[in-house]
N, C-alpha and C positions, 0 to 999 in steps of 0.2 A: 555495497549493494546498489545504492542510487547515483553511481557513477555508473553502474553496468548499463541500467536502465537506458542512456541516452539521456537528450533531451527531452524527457516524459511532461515533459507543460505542451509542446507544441502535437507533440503525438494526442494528447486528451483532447487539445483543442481542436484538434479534424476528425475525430473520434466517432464511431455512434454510440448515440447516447445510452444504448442498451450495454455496448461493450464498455462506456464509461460509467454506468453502475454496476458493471460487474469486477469492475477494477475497484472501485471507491468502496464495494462489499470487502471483499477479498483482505485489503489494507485493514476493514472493521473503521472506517470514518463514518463520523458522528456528526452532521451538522446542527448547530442551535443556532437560530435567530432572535437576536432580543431588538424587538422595535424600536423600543424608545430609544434605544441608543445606537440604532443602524448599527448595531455588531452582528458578525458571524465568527462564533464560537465553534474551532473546527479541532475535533480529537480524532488521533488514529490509538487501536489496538491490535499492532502486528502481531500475527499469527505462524512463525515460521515453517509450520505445513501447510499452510495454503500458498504462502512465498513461493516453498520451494529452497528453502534453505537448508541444507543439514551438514552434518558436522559430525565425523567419525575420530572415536579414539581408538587409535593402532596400539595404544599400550600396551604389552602382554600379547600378541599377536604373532605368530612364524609364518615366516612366509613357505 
């Protein structure tokens, strides 16, 4: 899947910023900032129907 994509850092980073929170939704990323220790704690929860992924069993199937 993140091979299809391209190079998706350079795409975000010319991005508008509207289409790049509609991307960063989509994926379900979380940002957390903890000050004291200049971290950003970042989680994704992939959705594969907002992706766009799916996956068909032909088993049992005639054609």
């Amino acid at each position: 899947m993140i091979t299809s994509l391209g190079n998706i850092r350079d795409a975000l980073a010319d991005a508008d910023p509207q289409d790049k929170a509609d991307v960063y939704q989509n994926l379900g990323l979380r940002l957390t900032y903890e000050p004291g220790k200049q971290l950003v704690r970042a989680e994704a929860q992939l959705d594969p129907h907002k992706l766009g992924i799916w996956s068909v069993s032909e088993r049992g199937l005639d054609h």
